[in-house]
KOLFIPA-633052 format. One line per field, with one value per residue (C-alpha): x, y, z; residue in one letter; residue number from 1. Coordinates in steps of 0.25 Angstrom, whole numbers. Layout:
// KOLFIPA-633052
x = (X	...)
y = (Y	...)
z = (Z	...)
type = (A	...)
seq = (NUM	...)
***
This chain:
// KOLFIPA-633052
x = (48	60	49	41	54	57	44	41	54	50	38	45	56	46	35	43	51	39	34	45	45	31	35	49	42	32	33	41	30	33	49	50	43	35	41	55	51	47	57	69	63	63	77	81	76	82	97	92	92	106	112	107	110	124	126	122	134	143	141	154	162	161	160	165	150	149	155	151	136	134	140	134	119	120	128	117	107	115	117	103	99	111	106	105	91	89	104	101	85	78	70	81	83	68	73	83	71	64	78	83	68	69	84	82	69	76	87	74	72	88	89	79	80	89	81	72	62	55	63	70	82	69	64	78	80	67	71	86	82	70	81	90	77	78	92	92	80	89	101	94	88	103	108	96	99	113	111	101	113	123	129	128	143	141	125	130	143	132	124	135	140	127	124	139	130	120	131	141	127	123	138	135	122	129	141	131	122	110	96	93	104	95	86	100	96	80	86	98	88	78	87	92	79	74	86	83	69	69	83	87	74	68	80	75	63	70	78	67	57	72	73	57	59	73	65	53	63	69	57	52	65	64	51)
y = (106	104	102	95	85	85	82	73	66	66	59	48	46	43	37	25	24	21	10	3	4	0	-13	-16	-18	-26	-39	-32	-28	-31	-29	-12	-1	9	22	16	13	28	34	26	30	44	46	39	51	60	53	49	66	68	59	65	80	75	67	81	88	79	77	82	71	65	49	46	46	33	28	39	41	26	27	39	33	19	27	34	23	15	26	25	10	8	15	6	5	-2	-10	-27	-24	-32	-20	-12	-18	-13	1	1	-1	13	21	17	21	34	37	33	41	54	49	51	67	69	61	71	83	92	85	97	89	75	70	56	61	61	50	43	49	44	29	30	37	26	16	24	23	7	6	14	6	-7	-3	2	-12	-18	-8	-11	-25	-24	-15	-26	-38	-31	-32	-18	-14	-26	-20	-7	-10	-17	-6	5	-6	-6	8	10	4	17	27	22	21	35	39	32	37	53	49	44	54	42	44	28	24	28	14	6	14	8	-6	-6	0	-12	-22	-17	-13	-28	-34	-27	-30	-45	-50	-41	-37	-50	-58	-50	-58	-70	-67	-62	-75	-82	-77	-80	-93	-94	-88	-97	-110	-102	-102	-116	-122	-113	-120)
z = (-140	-130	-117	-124	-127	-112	-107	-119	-114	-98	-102	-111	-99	-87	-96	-100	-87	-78	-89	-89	-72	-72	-81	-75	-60	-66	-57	-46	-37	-23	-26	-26	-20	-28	-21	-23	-39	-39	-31	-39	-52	-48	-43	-55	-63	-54	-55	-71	-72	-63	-71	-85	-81	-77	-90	-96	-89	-94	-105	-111	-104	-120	-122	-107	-104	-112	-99	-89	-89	-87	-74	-70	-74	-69	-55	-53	-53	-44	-34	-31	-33	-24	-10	3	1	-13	-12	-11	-14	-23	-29	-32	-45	-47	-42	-50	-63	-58	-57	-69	-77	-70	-72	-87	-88	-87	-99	-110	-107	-106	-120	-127	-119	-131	-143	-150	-157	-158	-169	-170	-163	-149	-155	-152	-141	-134	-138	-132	-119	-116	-119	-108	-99	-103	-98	-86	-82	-84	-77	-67	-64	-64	-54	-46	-47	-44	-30	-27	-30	-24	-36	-41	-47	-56	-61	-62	-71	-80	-81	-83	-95	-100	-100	-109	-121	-118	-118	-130	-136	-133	-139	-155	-155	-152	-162	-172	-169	-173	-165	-171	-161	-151	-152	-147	-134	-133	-136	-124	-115	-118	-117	-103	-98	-101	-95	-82	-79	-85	-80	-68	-61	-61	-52	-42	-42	-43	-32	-23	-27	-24	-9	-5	-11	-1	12	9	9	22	29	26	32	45	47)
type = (X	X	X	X	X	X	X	X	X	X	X	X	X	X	X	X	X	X	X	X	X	X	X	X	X	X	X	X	X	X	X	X	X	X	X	X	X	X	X	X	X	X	X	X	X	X	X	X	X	X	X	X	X	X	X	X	X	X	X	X	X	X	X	X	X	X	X	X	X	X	X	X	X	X	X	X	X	X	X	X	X	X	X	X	X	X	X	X	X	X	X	X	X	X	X	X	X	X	X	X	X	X	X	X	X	X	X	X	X	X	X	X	X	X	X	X	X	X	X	X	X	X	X	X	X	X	X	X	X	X	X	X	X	X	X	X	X	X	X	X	X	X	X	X	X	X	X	X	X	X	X	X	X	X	X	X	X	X	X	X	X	X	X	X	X	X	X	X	X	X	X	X	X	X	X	X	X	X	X	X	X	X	X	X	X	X	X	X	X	X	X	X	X	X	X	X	X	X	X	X	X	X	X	X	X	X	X	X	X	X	X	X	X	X	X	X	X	X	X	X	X	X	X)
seq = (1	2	3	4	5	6	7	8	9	10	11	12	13	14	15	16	17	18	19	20	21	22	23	24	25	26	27	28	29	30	31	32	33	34	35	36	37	38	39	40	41	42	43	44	45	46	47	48	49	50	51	52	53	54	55	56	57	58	59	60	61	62	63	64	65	66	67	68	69	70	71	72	73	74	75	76	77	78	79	80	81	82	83	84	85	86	87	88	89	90	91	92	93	94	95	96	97	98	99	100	101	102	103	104	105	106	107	108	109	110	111	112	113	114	115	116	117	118	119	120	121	122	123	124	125	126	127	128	129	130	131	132	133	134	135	136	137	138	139	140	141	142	143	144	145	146	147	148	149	150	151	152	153	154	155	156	157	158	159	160	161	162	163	164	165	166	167	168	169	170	171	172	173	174	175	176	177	178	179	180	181	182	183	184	185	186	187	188	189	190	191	192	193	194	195	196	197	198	199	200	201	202	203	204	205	206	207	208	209	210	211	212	213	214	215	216	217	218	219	220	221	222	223)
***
């Protein structure tokens, strides 16, 4: 039963994670290029499983990682998003999409990986890990945006703050020991998800329908 979890759960990680790319660049075509797309949304797998195997290891540092693992997740996406090549680029925002989807893909395998059966306690699992998926996918998109505005400290304070609602969450439901609590989990990574691709994606639209407008009225004067 235990590999037919694990690859039940692999399938569940990078099924969803590639919809949701294919519908977040919807109406940004033009703005990114696709071996970037793929090459972002691979290394954030391979950083989504450094991360998971070193939460794993630390494990025993108690309630601290309510503050910790935070850190550590939206860190690692900002080393990355944060090279001389993506930094004040438009399409790093969009970059930042497809890391996050593939960082959060690996958090659904790692969620259900010790479970024996599929039993409620899976079923819950599934939900909250898919809401992970939701969430990384949005923080990703602010840190993006923020390497892009130069204003990254300020985006990536956001999204360690936001992420502290995932851990003290992740904390009641282990005290409570309630699987139900798992649905709180879907809703945040909705929420966050949503914000991202319809109030932080599109400025960059604006800004680049902003800047042809600005060089077309540049170029009419210099005539």
């Amino acid at each position: 039963m235990n590999s037919f979890i694990v690859q039940t759960s692999l399938f569940i990680g990078i099924i969803p994670a590639l919809v949701l790319l294919y519908i977040g660049l919807k109406g940004y075509d033009g703005y990114f290029k696709d071996k970037l797309i793929f090459l972002t949304f691979i290394v954030g797998i391979i950083i989504g499983t450094i991360t998971v195997a070193i939460e794993y290891f630390t494990r025993t540092v108690g309630v601290f990682y309510i503050l910790l693992f935070p850190i550590l997740e939206q860190l690692f996406k900002t080393i990355v998003l944060n090279l001389g090549r993506f930094q004040e680029k438009q399409e790093t925002t969009i970059y930042g999409l497809s890391l996050g989807l593939g960082f959060g893909s690996v958090f659904v395998p790692a969620s259900i990986m010790g479970l024996e059966s599929l039993d409620l306690t899976f079923l819950a699992a599934i939900i909250g890990s898919l809401g992970l998926l939701l969430f990384h996918a949005g923080t990703g998109v602010l840190i993006g945006y923020g390497v892009y505005s130069k204003k990254l400290p300020k985006y990536l304070t956001i999204t360690i703050l936001l992420h502290l609602v995932i851990t003290t969450l992740t904390l009641i439901t282990t005290l409570t020991q309630s699987s139900y609590l798992q649905i709180i989990f879907i809703l945040y990574g909705i929420l966050v998800f949503w914000y991202a691709i319809t109030k932080i994606m599109p400025r960059i639209l604006n800004e680049a329908q902003r800047r042809k407008r600005t060089q077309k009225h540049i170029e009419i004067k210099s005539k």
